[in-house]
C-alpha positions as a Python dict, from the first residue, in 0.01 Angstrom:
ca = {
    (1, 'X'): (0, 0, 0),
    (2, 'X'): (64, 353, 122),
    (3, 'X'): (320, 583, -97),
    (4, 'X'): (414, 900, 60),
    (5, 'X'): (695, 1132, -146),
    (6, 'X'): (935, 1281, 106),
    (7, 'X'): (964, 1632, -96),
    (8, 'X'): (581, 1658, -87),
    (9, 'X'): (546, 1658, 296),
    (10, 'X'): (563, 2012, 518),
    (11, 'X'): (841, 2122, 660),
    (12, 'X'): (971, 1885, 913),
    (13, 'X'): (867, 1941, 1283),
    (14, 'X'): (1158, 1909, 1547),
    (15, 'X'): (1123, 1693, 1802),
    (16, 'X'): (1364, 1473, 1994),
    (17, 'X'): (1253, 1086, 2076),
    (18, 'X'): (1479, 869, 2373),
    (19, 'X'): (1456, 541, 2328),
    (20, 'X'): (1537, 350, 2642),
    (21, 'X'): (1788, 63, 2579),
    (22, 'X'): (1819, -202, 2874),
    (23, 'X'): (2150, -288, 2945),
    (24, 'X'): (2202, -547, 3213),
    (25, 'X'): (1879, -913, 3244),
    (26, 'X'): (1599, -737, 3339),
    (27, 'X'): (1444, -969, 3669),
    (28, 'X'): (1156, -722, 3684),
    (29, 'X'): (970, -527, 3410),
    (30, 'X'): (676, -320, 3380),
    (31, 'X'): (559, -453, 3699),
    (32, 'X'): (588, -829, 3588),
    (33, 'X'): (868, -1063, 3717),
    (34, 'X'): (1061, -1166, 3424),
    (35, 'X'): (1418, -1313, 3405),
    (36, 'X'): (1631, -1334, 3137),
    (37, 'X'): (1618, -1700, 3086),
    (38, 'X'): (1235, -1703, 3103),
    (39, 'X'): (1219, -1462, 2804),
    (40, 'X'): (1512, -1649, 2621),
    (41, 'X'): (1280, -1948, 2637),
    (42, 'X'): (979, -1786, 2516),
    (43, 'X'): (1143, -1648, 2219),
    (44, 'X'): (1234, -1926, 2116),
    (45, 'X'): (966, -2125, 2181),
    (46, 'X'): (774, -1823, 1981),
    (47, 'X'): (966, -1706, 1712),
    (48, 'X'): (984, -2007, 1482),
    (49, 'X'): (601, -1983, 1503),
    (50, 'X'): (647, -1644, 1350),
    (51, 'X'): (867, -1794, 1077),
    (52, 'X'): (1168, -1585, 1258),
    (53, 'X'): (1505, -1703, 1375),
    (54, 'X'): (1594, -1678, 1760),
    (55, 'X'): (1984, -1617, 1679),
    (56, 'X'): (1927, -1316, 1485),
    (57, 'X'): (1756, -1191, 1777),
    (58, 'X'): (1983, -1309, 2033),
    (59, 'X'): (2159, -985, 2104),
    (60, 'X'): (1854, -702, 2095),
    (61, 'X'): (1651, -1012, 2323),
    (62, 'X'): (1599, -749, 2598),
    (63, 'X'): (1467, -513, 2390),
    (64, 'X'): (1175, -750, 2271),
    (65, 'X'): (1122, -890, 2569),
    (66, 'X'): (1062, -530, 2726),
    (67, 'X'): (776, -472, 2460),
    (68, 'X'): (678, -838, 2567),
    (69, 'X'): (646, -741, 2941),
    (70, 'X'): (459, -426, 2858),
    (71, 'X'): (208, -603, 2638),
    (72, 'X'): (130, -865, 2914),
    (73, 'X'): (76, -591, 3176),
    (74, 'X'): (-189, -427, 2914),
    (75, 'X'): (-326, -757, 2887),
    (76, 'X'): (-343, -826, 3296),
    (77, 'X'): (-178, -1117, 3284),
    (78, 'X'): (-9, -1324, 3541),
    (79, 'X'): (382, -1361, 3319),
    (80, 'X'): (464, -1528, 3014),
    (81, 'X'): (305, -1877, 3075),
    (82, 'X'): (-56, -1695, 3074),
    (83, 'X'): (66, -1486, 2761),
    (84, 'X'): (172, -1817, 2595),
    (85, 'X'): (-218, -1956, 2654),
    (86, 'X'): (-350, -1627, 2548),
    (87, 'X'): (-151, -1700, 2181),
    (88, 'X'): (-309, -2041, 2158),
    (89, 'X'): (-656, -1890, 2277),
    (90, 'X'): (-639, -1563, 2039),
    (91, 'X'): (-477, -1633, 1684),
    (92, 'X'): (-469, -1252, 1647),
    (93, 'X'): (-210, -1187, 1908),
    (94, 'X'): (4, -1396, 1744),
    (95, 'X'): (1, -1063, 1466),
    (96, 'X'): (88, -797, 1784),
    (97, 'X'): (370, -1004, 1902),
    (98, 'X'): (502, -1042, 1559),
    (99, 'X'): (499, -619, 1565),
    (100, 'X'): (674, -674, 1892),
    (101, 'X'): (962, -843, 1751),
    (102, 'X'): (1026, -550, 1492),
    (103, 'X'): (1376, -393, 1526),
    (104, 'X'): (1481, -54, 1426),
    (105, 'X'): (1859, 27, 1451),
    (106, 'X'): (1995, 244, 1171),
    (107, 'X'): (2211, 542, 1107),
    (108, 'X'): (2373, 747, 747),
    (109, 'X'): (2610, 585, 631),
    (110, 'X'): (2626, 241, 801),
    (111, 'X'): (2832, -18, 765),
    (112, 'X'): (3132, 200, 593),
    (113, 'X'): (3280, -91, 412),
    (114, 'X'): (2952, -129, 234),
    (115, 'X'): (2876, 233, 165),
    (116, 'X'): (3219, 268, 12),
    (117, 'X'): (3197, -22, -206),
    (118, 'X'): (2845, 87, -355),
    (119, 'X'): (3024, 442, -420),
    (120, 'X'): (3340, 363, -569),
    (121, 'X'): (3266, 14, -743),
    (122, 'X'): (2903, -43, -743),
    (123, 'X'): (2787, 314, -871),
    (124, 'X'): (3002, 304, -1208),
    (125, 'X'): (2949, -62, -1282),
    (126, 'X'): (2556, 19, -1250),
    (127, 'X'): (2545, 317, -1441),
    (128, 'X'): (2789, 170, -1740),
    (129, 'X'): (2512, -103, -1773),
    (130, 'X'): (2246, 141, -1762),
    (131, 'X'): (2414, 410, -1999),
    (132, 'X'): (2461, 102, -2275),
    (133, 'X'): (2106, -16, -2227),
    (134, 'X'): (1994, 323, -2298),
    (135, 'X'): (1805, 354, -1959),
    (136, 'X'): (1686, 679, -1869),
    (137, 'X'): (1719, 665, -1467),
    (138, 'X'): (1898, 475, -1215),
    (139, 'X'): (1631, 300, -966),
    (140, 'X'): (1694, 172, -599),
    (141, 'X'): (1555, -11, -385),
    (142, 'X'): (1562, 39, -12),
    (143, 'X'): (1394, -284, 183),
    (144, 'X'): (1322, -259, 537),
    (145, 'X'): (1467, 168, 543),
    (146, 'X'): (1308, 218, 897),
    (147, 'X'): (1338, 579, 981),
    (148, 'X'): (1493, 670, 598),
    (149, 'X'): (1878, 657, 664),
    (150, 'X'): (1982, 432, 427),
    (151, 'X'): (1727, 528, 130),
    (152, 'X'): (1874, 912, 169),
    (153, 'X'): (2192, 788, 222),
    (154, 'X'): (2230, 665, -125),
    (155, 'X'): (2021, 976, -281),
    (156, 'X'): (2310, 1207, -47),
    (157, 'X'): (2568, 1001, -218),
    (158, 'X'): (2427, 994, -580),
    (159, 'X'): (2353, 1386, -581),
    (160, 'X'): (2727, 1490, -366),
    (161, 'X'): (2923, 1199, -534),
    (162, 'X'): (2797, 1223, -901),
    (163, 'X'): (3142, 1260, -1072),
    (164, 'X'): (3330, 1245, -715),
    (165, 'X'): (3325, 929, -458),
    (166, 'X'): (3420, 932, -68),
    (167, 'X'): (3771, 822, 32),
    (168, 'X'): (3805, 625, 360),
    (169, 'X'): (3963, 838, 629),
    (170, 'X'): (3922, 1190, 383),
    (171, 'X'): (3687, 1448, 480),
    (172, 'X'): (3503, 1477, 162),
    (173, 'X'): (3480, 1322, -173),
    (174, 'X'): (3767, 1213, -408),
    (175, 'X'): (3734, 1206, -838),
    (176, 'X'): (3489, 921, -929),
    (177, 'X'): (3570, 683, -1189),
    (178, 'X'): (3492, 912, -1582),
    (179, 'X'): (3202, 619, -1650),
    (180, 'X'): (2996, 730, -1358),
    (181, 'X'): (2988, 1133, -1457),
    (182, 'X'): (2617, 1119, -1603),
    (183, 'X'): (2337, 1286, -1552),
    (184, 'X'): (2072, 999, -1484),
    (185, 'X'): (1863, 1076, -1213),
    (186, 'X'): (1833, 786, -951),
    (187, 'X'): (1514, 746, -824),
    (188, 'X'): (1489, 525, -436),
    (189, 'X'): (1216, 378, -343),
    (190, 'X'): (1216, 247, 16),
    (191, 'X'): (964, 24, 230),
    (192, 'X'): (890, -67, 556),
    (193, 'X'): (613, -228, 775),
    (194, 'X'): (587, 17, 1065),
    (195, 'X'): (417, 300, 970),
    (196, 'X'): (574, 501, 1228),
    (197, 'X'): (920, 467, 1129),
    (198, 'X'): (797, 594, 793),
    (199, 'X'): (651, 907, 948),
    (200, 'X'): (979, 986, 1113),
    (201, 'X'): (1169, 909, 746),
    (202, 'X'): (930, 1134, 594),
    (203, 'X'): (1053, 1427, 844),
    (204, 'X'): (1393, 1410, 744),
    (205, 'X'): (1460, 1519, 1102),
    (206, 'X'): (1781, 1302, 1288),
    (207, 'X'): (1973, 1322, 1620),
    (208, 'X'): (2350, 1341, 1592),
    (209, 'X'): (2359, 1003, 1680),
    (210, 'X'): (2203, 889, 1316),
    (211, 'X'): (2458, 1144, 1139),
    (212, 'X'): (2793, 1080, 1295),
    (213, 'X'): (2948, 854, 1006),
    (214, 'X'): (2875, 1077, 731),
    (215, 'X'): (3153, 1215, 568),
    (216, 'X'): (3190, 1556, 704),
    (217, 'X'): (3094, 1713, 373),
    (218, 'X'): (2850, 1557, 319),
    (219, 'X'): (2692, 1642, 628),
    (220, 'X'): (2740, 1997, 617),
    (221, 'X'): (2606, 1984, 247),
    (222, 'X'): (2315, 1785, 316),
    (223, 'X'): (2176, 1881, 638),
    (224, 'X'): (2074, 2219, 772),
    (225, 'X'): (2090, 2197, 1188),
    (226, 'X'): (1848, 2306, 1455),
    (227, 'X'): (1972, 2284, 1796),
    (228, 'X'): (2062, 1901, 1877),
    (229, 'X'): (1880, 1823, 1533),
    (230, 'X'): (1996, 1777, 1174),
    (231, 'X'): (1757, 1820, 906),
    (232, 'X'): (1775, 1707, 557),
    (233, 'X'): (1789, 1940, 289),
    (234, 'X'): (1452, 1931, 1),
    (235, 'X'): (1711, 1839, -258),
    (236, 'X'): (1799, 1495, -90),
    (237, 'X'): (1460, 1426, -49),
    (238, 'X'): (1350, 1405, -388),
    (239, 'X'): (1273, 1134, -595),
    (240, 'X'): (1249, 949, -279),
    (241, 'X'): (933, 782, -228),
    (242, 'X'): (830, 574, 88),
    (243, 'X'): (556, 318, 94),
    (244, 'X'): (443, 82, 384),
    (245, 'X'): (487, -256, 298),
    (246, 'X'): (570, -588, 439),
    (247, 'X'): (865, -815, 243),
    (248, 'X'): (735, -1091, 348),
    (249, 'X'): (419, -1057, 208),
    (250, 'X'): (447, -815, -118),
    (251, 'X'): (691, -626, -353),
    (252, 'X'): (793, -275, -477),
    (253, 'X'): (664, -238, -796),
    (254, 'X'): (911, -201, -1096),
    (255, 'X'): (1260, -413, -1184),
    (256, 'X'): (1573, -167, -1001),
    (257, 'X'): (1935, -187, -1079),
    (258, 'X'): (2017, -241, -711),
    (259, 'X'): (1896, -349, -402),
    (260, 'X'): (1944, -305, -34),
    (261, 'X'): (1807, -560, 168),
    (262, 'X'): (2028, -524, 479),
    (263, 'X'): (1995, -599, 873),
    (264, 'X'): (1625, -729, 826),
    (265, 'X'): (1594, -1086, 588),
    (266, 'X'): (1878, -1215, 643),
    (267, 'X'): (1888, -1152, 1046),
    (268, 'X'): (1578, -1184, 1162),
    (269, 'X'): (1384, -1473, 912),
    (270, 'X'): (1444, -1827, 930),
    (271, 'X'): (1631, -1964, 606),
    (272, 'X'): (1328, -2110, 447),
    (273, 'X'): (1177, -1784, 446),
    (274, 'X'): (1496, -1626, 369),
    (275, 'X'): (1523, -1792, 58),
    (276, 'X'): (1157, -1736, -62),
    (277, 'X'): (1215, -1359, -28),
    (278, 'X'): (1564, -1361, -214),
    (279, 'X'): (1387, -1549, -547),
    (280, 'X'): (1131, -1309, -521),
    (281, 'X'): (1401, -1009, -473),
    (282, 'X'): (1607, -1163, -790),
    (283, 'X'): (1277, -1132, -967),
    (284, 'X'): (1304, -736, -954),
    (285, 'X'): (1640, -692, -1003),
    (286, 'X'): (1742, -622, -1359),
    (287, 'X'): (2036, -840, -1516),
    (288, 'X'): (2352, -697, -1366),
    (289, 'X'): (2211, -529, -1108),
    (290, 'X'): (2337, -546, -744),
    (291, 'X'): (2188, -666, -421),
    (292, 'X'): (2371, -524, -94),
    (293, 'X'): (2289, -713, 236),
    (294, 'X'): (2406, -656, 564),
    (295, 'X'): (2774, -657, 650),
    (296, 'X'): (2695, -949, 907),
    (297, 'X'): (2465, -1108, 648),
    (298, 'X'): (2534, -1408, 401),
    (299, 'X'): (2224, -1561, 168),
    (300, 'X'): (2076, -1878, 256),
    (301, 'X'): (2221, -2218, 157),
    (302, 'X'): (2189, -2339, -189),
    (303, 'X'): (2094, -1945, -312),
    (304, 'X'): (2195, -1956, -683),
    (305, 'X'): (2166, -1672, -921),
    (306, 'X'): (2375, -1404, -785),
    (307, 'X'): (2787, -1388, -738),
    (308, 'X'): (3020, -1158, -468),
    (309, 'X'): (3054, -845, -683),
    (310, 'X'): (3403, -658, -673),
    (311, 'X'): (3613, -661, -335),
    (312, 'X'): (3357, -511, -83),
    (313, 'X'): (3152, -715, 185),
    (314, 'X'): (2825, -818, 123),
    (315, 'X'): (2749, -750, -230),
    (316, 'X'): (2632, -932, -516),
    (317, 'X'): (2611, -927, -894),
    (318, 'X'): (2241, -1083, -1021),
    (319, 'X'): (2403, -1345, -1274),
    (320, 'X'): (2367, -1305, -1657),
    (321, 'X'): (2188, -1625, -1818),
    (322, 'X'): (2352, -1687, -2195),
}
């Protein structure tokens, strides 16, 4: 396991990266003749063998099966039929097409109905517990952060919104509730798999495109900006640490008081996995502490231990044994 602190890196270097989203079934690609329905069949056929679940991948399809076609044209294949025997001849390409299948889509601030919640209902309710256990810092966990949106996100709120929380539809932050003005530091640890995305988070360097739902404020507060680039002030980068890690096969170290495990378990696994992961995820949660999933997301069937916390989407309350 790699750990890499974000305020410990060099200045960021500016550089812009286009990433080519295919729009309309793609008959030909990368030289290969592939329809639509061909590639819908192969991930299906392949994804439960990766312990992944074909619905969650139904919409970004294209998008895998792009990375699909290149791979086959590196391999000099004939199409997916000769790929398919290739997977049954070589176990170990069974490991790149599981990296095909990784998706990256994230932005500040996503999923508003979320971010507001944590800010104006999950924030005070977490530090009140922490403040009468006597706890000295506030710990997060960011699972699957990709290119370190949602891990600074919270650290942007935490350090702008520390006495104040945003308002829907306001330009900037509104009085927070008088249990949440303390001066615990929070400290975010986020993971990911693709050590790439993790280079990129380390930067601290994002396109407009990754910014736009801030809250204005907090935008101009956090970010310095460089032509078509916004970079992230030092102060929102630290106590931000980033280590490459796979859920699905190891932990963050230490309990947290909340959790974000959004747009990645609960999308992309099938349910039996799902639910492994979630026990293990309860495990590292602290009593009271929160998990936040994706806005689209609900927990596996028969998951016990946690209940819907306050009135926002997709958050839960780790349950209290007596």
């Amino acid at each position: 396991m790699t750990a890499v602190n974000a305020r410990a890196l060099p200045r960021p270097v500016l550089s812009t990266v286009l990433i080519a989203q295919p729009r309309r079934p793609l008959p030909q690609i990368v030289g290969i003749d592939v329809t639509d329905k061909e590639c819908t069949e192969f991930l299906q056929w392949g994804l439960p063998r990766l312990r992944l679940a074909w619905p969650g991948f139904r919409r970004v399809r294209k998008q895998v099966c792009k990375r699909v076609a290149r791979r086959i044209d590196e391999l000099e294949l004939s199409g997916l039929a000769a790929y398919r025997t290739r997977l049954g001849q070589s176990p170990g390409e069974w490991k790149v097409l599981d990296g095909l299948c990784r998706i990256t889509i994230s932005r500040f601030y996503r999923d508003r109905g979320v971010f507001d919640a944590i800010s104006t209902q999950v924030l005070p309710s977490i530090v009140r517990c922490a403040v009468e256990r006597g706890d000295e810092e506030i710990r997060c966990w960011s699972v699957g952060c990709g290119s370190g949106e949602e891990a600074y996100t919270v650290q942007i709120m935490w350090k702008l919104s520390l006495g104040t929380s945003f308002s829907p539809g306001a330009r900037g932050p509104q009085p927070f509730p008088p249990v949440a003005r303390c001066k615990l530091p929070l400290r975010v640890t986020a993971s990911d798999v693709d050590g790439h995305m993790l280079e990129r988070a380390s930067r601290g360097c994002y396109p407009k495109s990754s910014v736009k739902d801030l809250p204005v404020l907090w935008l101009e507060s956090a970010f310095s900006r460089y032509g078509d680039q916004y970079v992230l002030g030092e102060t929102f980068r630290e106590n931000v640490t980033f280590i490459k890690q796979d859920i699905r096969h190891a932990l963050a170290e230490g309990s947290f008081h909340i959790i974000l495990c959004r747009n990645l378990v609960f999308t992309y696994f099938d349910e039996e996995l799902q639910m492994e992961i979630l026990n293990k995820i309860l495990c590292r949660l602290l009593p009271d502490g929160i998990l936040a999933v994706g806005i689209h997301e609900s927990l596996p069937q028969g998951a016990s231990g946690l209940s819907p916390f306050g009135s926002g989407p997709a958050i839960y309350k780790k349950d209290v044994l007596q």
